[in-house]
C-alpha positions, -999 to +999 in steps of 0.1 A: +575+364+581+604+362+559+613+393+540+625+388+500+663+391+510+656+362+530+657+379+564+631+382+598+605+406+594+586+421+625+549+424+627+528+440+657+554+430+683+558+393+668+592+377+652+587+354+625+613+332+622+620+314+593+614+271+595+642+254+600+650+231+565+642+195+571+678+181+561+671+146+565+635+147+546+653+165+514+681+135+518+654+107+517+634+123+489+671+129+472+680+093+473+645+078+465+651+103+429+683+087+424+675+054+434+643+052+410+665+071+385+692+039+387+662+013+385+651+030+355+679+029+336+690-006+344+653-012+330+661+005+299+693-012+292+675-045+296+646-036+273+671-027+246+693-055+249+659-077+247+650-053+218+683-061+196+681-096+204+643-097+195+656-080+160+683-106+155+660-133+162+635-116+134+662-116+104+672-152+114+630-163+109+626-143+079+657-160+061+642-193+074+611-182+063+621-173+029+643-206+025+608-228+028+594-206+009+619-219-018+623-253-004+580-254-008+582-235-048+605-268-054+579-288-041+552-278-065+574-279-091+585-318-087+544-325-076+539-307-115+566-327-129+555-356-116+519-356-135+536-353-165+540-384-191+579-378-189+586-386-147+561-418-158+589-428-182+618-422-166+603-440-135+593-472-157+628-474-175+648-465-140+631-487-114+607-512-137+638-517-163+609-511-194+615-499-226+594-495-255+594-516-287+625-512-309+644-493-287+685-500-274+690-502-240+726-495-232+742-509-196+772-505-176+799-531-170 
């Protein structure tokens, strides 16, 4: 048996001897710790590199998102202005040349 200061101790007659240390099995279990440690942390650089570039890509959808969003607010407001009595107007004097009764119609050399 192995005393606290580290030494043999007798008992009835026997020597205890203290177990040699397995040198080679702390090495393996050493370098598995540092090698899982390594595979880790290339894992985490990868996840945050992914992670910034999933952010980026976010801001760039939501500016895209907000310009249709504008692009589609001017669409409901020409699909309004187009129910109204002045687009029929402007659309039968521009393309149909009409005018009504009595009034000047002015052209351009």
């Amino acid at each position: 048996m192995v005393g606290k200061d580290g030494g043999e101790l007798m008992r009835r007659g026997y020597k205890y001897k203290k177990k040699p240390a397995n040198r080679a099995g702390r090495a393996c279990i050493t370098l598995i710790v540092f090698a899982m440690v390594g595979i880790m942390s290339v894992q985490i650089v990868k996840l945050y590199r992914k992670d910034v570039q999933y952010a980026a890509q976010e801001k760039q959808l939501e500016k895209q998102l907000a310009e249709e969003e504008e692009r589609s607010r001017q669409l409901e407001e020409y699909e309004a202005y187009t129910k109204t009595q002045e687009y029929v107007e402007d659309v039968a004097k521009s393309k149909l040349g009409l005018v009504y009764k009595g009034e000047i119609v002015f052209k351009e050399e």
